[in-house]
PDB file of N, CA, C and O in Angstrom, chain B, residues numbered from 101:
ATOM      1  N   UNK B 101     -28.281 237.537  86.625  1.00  0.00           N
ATOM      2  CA  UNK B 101     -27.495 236.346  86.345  1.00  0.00           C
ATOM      3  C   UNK B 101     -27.217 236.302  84.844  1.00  0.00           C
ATOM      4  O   UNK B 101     -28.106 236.628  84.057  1.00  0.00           O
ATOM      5  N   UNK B 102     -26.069 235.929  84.440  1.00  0.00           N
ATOM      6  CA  UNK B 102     -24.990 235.541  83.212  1.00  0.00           C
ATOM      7  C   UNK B 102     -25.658 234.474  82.427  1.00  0.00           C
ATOM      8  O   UNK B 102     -24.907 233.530  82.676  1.00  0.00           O
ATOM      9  N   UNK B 103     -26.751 233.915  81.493  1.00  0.00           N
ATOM     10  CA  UNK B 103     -26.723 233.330  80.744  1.00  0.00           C
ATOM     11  C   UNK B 103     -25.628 232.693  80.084  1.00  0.00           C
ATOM     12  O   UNK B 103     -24.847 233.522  79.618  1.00  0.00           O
ATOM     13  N   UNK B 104     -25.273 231.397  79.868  1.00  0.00           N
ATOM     14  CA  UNK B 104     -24.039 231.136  78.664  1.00  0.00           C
ATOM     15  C   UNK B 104     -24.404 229.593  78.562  1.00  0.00           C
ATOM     16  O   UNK B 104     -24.594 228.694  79.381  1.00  0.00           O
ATOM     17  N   UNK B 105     -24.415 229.717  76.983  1.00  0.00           N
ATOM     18  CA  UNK B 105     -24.911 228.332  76.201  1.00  0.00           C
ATOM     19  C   UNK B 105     -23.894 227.818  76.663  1.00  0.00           C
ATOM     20  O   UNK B 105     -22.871 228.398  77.027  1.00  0.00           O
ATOM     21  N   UNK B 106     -24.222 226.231  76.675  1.00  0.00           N
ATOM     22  CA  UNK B 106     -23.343 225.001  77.087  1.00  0.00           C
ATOM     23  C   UNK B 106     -22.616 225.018  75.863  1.00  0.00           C
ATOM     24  O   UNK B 106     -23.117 225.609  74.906  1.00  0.00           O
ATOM     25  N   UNK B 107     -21.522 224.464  75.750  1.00  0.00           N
ATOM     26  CA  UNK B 107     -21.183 223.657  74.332  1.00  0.00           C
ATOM     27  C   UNK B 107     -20.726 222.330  74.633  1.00  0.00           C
ATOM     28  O   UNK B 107     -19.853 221.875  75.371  1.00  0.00           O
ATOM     29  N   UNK B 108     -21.549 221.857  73.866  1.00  0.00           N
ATOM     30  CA  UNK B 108     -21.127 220.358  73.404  1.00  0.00           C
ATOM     31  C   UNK B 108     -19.962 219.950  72.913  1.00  0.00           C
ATOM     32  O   UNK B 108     -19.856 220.547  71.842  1.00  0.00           O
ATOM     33  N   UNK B 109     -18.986 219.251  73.078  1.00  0.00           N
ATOM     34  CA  UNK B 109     -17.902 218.633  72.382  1.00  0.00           C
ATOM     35  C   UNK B 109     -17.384 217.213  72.634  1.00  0.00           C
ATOM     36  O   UNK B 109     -17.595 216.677  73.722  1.00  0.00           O
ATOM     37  N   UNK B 110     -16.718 216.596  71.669  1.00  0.00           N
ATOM     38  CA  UNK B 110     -16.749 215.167  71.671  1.00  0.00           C
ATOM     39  C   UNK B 110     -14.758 215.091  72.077  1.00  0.00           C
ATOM     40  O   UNK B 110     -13.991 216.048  71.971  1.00  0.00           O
ATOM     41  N   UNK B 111     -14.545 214.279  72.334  1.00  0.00           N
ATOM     42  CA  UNK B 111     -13.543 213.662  72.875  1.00  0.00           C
ATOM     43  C   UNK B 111     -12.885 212.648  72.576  1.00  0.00           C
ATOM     44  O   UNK B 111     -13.583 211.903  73.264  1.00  0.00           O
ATOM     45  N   UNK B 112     -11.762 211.622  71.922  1.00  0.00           N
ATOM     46  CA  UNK B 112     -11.577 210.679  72.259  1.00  0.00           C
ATOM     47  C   UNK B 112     -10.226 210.289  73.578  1.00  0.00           C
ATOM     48  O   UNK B 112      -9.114 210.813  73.643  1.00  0.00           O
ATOM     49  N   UNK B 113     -10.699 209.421  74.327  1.00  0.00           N
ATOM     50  CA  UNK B 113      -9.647 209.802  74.952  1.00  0.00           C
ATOM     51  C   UNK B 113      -8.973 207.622  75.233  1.00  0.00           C
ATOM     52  O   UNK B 113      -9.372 206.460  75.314  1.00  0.00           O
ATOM     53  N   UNK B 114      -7.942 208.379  75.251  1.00  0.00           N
ATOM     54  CA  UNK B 114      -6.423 207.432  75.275  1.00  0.00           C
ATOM     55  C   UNK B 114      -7.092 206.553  77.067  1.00  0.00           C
ATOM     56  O   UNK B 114      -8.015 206.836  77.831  1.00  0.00           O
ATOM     57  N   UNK B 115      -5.859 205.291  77.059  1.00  0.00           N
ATOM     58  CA  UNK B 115      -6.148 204.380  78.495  1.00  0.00           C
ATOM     59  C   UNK B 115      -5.656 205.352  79.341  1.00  0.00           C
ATOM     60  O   UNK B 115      -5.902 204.987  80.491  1.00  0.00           O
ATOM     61  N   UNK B 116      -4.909 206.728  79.332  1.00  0.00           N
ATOM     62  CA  UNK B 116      -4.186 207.228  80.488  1.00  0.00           C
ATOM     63  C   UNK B 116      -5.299 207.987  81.058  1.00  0.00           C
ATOM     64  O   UNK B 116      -5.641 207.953  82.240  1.00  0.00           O
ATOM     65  N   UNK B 117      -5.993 208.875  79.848  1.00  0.00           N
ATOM     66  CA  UNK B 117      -6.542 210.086  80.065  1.00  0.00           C
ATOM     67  C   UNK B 117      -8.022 208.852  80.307  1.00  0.00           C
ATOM     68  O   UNK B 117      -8.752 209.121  81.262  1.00  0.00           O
ATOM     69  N   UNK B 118      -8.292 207.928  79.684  1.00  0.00           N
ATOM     70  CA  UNK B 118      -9.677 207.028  80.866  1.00  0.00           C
ATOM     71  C   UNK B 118     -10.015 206.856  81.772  1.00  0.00           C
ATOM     72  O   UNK B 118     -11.161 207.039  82.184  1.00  0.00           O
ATOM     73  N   UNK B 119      -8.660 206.257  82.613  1.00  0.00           N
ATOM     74  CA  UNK B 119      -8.281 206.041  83.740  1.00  0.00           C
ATOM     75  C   UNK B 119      -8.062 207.751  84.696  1.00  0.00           C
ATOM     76  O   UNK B 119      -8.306 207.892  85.894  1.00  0.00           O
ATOM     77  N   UNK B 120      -7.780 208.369  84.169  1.00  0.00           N
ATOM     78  CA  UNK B 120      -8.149 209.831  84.797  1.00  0.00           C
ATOM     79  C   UNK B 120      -9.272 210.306  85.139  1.00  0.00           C
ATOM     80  O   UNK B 120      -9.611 211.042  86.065  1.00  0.00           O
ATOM     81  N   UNK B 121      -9.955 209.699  84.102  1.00  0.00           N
ATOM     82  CA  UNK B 121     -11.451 210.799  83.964  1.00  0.00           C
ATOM     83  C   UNK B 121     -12.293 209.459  84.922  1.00  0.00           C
ATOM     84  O   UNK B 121     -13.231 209.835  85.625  1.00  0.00           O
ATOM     85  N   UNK B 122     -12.049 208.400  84.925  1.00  0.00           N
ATOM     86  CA  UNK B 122     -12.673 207.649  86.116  1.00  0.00           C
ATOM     87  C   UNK B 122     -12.200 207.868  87.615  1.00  0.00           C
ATOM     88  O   UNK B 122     -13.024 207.516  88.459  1.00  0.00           O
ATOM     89  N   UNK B 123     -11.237 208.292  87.989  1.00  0.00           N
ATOM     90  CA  UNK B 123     -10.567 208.573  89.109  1.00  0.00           C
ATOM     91  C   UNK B 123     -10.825 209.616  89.643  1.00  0.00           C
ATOM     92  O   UNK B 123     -10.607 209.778  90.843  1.00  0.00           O
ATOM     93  N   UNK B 124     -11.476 210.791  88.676  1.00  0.00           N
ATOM     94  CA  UNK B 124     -12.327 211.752  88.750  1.00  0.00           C
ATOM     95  C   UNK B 124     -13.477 211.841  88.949  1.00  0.00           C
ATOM     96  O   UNK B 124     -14.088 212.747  89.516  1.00  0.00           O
ATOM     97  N   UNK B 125     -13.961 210.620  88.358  1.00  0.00           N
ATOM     98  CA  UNK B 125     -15.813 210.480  88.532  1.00  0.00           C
ATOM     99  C   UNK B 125     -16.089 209.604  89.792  1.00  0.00           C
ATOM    100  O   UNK B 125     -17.259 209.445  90.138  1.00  0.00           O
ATOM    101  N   UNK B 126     -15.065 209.022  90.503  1.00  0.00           N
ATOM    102  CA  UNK B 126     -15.255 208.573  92.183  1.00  0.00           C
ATOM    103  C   UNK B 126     -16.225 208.862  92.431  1.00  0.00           C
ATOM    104  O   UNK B 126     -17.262 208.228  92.242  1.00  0.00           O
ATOM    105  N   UNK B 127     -16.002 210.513  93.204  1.00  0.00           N
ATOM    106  CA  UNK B 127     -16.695 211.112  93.979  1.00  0.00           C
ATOM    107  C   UNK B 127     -18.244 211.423  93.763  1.00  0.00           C
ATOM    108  O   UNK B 127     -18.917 212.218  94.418  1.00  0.00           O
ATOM    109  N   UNK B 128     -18.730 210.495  92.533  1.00  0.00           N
ATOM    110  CA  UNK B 128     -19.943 210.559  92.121  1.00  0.00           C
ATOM    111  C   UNK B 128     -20.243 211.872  91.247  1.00  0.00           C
ATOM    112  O   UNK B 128     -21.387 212.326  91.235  1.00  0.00           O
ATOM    113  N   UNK B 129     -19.333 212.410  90.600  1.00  0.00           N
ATOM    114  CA  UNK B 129     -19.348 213.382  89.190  1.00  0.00           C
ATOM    115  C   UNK B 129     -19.378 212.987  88.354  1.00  0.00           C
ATOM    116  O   UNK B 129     -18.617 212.156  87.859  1.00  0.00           O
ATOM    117  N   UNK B 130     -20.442 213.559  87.874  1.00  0.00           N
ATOM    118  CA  UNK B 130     -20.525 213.305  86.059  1.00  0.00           C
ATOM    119  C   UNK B 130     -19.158 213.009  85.245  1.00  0.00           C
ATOM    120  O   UNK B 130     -18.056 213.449  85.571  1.00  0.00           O
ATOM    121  N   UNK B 131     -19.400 212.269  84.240  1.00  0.00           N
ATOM    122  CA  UNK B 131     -18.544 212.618  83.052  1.00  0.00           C
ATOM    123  C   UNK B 131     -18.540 214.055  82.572  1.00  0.00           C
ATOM    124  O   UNK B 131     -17.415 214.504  82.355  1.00  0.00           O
ATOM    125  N   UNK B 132     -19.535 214.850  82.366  1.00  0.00           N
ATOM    126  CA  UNK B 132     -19.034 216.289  82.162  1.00  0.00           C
ATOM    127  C   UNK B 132     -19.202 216.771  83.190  1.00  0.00           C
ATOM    128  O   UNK B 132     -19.153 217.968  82.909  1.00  0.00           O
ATOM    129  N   UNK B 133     -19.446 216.674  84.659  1.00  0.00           N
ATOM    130  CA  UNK B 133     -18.905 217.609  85.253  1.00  0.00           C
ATOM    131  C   UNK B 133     -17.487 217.186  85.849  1.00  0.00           C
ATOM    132  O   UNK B 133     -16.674 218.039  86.203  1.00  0.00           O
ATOM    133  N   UNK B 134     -17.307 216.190  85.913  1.00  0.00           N
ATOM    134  CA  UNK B 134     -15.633 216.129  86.084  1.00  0.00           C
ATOM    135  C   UNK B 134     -14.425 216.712  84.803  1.00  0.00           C
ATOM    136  O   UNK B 134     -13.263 217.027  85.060  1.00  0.00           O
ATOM    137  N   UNK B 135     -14.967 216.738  83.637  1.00  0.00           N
ATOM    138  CA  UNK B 135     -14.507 217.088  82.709  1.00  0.00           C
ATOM    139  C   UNK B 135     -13.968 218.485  82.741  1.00  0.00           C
ATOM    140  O   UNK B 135     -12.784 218.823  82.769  1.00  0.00           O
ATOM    141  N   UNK B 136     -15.450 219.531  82.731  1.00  0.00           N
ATOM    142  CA  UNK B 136     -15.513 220.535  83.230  1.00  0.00           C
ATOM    143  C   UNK B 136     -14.727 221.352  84.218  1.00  0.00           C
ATOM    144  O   UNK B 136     -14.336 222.516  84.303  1.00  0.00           O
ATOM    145  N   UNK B 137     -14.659 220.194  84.964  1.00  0.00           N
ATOM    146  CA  UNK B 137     -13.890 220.675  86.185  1.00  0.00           C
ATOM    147  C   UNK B 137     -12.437 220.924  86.444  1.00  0.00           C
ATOM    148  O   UNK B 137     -11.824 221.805  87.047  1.00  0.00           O
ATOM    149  N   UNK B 138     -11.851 219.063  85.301  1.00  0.00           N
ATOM    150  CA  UNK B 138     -10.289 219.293  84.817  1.00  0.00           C
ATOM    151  C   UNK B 138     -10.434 220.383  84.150  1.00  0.00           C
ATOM    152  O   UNK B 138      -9.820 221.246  84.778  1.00  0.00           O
ATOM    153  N   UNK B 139     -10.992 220.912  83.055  1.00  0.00           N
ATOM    154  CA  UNK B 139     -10.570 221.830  82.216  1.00  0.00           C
ATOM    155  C   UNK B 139     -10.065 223.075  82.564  1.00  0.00           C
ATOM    156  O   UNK B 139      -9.182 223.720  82.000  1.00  0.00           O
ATOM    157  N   UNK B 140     -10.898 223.423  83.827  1.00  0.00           N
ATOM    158  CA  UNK B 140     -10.764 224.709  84.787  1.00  0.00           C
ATOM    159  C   UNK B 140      -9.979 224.451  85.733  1.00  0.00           C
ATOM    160  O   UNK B 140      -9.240 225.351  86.130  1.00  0.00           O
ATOM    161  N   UNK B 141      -9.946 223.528  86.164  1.00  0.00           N
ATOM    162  CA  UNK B 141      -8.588 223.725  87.160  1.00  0.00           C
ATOM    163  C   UNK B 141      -7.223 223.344  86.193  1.00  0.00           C
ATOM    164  O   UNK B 141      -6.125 223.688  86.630  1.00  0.00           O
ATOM    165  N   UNK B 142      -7.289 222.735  85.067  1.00  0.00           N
ATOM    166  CA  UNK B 142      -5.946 223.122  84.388  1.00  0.00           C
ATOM    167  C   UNK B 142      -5.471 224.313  83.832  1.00  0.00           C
ATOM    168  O   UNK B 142      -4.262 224.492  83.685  1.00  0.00           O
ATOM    169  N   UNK B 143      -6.688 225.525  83.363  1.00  0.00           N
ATOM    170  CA  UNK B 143      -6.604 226.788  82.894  1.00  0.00           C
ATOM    171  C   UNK B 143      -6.217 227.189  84.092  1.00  0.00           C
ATOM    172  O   UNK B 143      -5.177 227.825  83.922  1.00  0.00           O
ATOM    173  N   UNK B 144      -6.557 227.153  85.455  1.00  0.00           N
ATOM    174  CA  UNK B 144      -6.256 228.151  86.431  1.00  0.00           C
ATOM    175  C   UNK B 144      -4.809 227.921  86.983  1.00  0.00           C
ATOM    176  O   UNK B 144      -4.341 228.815  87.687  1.00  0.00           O
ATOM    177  N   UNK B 145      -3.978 226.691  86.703  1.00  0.00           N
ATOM    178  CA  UNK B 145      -2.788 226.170  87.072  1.00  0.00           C
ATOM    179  C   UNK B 145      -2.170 227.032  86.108  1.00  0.00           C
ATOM    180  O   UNK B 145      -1.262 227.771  86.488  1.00  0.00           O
ATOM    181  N   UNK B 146      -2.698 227.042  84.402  1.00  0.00           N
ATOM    182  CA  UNK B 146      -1.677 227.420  83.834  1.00  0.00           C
ATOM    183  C   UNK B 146      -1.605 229.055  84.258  1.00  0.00           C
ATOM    184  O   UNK B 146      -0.488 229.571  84.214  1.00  0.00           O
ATOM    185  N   UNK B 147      -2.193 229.480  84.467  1.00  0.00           N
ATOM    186  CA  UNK B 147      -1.994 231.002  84.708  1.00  0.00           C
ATOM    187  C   UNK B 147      -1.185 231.492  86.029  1.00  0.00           C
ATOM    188  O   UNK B 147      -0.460 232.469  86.215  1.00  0.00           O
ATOM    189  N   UNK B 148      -1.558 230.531  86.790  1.00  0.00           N
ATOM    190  CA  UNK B 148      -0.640 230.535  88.060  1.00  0.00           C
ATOM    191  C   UNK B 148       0.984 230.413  87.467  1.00  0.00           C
ATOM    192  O   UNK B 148       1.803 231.232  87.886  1.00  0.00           O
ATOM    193  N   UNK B 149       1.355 229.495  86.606  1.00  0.00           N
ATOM    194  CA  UNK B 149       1.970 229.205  85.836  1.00  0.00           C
ATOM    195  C   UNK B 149       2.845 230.471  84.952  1.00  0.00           C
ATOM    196  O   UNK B 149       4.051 230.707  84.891  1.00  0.00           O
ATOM    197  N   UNK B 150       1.983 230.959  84.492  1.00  0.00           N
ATOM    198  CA  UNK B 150       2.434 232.432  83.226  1.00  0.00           C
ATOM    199  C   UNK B 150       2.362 233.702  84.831  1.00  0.00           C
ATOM    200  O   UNK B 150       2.802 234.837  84.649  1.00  0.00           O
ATOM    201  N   UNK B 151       1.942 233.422  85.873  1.00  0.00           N
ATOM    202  CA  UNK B 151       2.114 234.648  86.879  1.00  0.00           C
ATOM    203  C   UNK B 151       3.870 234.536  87.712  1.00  0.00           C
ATOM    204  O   UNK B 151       4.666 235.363  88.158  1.00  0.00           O
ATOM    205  N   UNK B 152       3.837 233.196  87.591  1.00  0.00           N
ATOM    206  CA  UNK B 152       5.353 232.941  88.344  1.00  0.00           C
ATOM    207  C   UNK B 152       6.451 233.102  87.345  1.00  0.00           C
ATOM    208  O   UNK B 152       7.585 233.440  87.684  1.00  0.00           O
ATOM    209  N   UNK B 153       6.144 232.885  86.245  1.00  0.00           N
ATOM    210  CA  UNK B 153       6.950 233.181  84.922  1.00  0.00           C
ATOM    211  C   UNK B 153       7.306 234.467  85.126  1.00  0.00           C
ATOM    212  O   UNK B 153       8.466 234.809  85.351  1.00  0.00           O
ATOM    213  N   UNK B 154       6.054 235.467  85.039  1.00  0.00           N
ATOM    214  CA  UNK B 154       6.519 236.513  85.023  1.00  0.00           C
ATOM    215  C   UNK B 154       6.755 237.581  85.930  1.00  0.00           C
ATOM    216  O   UNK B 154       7.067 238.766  85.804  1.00  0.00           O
ATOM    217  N   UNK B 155       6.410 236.480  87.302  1.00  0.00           N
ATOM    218  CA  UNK B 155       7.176 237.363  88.714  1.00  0.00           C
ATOM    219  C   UNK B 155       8.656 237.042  88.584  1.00  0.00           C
ATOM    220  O   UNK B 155       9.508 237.862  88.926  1.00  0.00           O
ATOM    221  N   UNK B 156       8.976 235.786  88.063  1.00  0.00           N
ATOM    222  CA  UNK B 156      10.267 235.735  88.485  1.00  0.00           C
ATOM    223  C   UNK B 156      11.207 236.865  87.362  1.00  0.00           C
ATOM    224  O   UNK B 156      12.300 237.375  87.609  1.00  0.00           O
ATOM    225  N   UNK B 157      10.301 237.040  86.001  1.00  0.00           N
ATOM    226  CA  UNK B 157      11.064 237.765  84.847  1.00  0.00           C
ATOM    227  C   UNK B 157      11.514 239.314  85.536  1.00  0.00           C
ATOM    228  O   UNK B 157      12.640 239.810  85.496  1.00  0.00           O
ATOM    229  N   UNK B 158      10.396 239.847  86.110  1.00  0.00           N
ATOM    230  CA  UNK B 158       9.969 240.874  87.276  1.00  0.00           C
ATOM    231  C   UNK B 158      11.264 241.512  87.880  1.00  0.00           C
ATOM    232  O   UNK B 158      11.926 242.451  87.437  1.00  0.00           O
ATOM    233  N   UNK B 159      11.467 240.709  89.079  1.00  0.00           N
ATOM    234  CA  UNK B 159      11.943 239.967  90.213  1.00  0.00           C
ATOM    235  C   UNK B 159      13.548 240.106  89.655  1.00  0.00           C
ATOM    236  O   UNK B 159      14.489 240.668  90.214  1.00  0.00           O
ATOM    237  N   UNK B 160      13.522 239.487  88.527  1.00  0.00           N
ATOM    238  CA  UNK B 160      14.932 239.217  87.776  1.00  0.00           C
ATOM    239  C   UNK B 160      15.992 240.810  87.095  1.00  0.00           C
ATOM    240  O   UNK B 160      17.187 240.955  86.840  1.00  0.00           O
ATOM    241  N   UNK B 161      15.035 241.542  87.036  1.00  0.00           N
ATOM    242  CA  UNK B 161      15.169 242.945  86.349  1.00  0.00           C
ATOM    243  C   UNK B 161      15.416 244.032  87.030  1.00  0.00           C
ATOM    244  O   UNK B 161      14.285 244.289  87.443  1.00  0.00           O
ATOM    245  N   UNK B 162      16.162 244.925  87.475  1.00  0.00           N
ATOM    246  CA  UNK B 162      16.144 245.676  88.517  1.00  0.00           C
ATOM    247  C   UNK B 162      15.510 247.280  87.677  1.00  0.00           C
ATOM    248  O   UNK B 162      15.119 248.298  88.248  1.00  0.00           O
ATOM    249  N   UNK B 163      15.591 247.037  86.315  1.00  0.00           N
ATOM    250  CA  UNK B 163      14.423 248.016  86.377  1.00  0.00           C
ATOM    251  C   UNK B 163      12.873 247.696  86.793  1.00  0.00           C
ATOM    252  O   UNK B 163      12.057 248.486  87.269  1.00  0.00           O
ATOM    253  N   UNK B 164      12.767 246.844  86.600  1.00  0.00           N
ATOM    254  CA  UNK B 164      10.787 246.259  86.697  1.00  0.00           C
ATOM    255  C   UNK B 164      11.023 246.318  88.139  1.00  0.00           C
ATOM    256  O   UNK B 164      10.281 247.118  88.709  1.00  0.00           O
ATOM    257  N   UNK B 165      11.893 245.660  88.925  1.00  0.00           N
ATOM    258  CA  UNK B 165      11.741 246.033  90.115  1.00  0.00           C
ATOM    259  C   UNK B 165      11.412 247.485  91.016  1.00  0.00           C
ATOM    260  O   UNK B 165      10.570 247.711  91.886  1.00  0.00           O
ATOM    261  N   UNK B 166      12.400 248.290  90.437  1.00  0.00           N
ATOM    262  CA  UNK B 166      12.111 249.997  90.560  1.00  0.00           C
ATOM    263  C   UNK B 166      11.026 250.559  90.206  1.00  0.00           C
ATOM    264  O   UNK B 166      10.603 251.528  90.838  1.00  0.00           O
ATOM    265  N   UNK B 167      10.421 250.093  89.208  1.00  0.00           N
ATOM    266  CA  UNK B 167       9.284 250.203  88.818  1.00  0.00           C
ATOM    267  C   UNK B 167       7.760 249.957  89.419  1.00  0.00           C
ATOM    268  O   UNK B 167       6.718 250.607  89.336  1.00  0.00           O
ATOM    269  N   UNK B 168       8.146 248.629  90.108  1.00  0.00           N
ATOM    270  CA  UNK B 168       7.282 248.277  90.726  1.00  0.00           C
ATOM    271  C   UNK B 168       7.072 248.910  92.663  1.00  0.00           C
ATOM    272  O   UNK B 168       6.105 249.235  93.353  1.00  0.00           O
ATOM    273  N   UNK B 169       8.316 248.829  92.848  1.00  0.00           N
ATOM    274  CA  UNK B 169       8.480 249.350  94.049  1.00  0.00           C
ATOM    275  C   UNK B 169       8.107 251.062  93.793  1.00  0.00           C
ATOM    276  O   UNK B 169       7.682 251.484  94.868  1.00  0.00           O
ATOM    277  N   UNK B 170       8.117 251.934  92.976  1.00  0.00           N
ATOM    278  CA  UNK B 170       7.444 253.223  92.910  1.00  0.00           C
ATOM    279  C   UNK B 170       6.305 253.319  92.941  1.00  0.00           C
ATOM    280  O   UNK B 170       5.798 254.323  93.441  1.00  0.00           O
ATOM    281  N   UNK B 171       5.271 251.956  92.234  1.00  0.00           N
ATOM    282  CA  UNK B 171       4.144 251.802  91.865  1.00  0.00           C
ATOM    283  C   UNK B 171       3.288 251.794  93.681  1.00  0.00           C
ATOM    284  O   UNK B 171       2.489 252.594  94.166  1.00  0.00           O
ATOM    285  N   UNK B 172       3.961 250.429  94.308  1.00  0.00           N
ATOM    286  CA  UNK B 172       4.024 250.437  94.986  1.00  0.00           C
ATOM    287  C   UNK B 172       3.737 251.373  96.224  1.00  0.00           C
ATOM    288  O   UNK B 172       2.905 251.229  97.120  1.00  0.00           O
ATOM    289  N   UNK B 173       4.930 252.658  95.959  1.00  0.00           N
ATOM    290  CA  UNK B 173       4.890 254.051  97.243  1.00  0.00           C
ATOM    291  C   UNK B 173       3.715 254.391  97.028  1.00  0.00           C
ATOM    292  O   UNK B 173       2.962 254.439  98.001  1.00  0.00           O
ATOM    293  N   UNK B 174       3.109 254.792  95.458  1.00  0.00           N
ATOM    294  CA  UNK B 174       2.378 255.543  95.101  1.00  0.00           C
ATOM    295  C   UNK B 174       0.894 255.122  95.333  1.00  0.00           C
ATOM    296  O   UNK B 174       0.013 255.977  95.240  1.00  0.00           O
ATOM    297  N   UNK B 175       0.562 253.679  95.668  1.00  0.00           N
ATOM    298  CA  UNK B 175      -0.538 253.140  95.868  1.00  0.00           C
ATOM    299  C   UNK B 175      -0.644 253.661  97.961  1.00  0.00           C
ATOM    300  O   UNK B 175      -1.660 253.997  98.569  1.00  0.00           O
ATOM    301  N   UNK B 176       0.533 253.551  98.417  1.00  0.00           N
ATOM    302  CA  UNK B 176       0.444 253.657  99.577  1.00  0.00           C
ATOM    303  C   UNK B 176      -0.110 254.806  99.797  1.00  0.00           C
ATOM    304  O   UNK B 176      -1.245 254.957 100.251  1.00  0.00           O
ATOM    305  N   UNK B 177       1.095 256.171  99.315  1.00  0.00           N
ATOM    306  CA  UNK B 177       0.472 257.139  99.402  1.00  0.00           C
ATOM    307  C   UNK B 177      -0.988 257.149  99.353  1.00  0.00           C
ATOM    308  O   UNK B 177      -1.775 257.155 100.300  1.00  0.00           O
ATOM    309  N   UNK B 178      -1.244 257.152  97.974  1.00  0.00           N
ATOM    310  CA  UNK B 178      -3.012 257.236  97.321  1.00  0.00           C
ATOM    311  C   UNK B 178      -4.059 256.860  98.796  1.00  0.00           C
ATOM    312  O   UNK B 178      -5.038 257.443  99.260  1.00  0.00           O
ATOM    313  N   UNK B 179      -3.425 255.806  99.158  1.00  0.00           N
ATOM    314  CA  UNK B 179      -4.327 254.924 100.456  1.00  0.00           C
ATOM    315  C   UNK B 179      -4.092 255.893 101.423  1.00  0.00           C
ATOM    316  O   UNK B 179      -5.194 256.291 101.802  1.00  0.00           O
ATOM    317  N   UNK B 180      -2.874 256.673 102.217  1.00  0.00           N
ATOM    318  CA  UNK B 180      -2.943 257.027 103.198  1.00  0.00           C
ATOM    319  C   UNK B 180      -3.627 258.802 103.089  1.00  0.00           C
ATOM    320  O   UNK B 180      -3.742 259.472 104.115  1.00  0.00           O
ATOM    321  N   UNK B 181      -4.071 259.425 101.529  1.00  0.00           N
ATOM    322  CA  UNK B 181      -4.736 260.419 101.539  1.00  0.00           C
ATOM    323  C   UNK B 181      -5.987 260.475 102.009  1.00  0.00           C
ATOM    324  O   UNK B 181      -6.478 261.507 102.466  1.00  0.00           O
ATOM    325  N   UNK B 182      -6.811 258.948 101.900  1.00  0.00           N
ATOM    326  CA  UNK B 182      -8.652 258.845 102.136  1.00  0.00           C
ATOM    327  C   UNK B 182      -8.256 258.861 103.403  1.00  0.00           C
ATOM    328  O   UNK B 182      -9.086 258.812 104.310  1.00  0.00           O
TER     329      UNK B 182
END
């Protein structure tokens, strides 16, 4: 198992972002573990985020497309040699 120090950090937060972080702590979660929890599910949105960005940039290119579709054969192949 992964050891990793906590870090501490302070906050002030606005009536919007209050009213959030109570609407969050409902379900009987901490103040930091609801915190915690926005933080990571907003990092994992944004990446979902920068992945559709750059499927659609992809997608949009008919070289990256060719590219990808070779990548593609070549993984098949690879799979249908084992």
């Amino acid at each position: 198992m992964l050891a990793v120090a906590e870090r501490a950090i302070s906050l002030r937060l606005d009536e919007e972002a209050a009213r959030a972080l109570e609407l969050l702590m409902r379900d009987g979660k901490s103040r930091s573990e609801a915190i915690r929890e926005a933080v990571v599910d907003t990092a994992r949105r944004r990446l979902y985020e920068i992945a559709a960005v750059d499927a659609a940039r992809v997608s949009a290119d008919e070289d990256d497309r060719r590219e990808v579709a070779e990548i593609q054969a070549l993984m098949e192949e690879l799979s249908e040699e084992r």
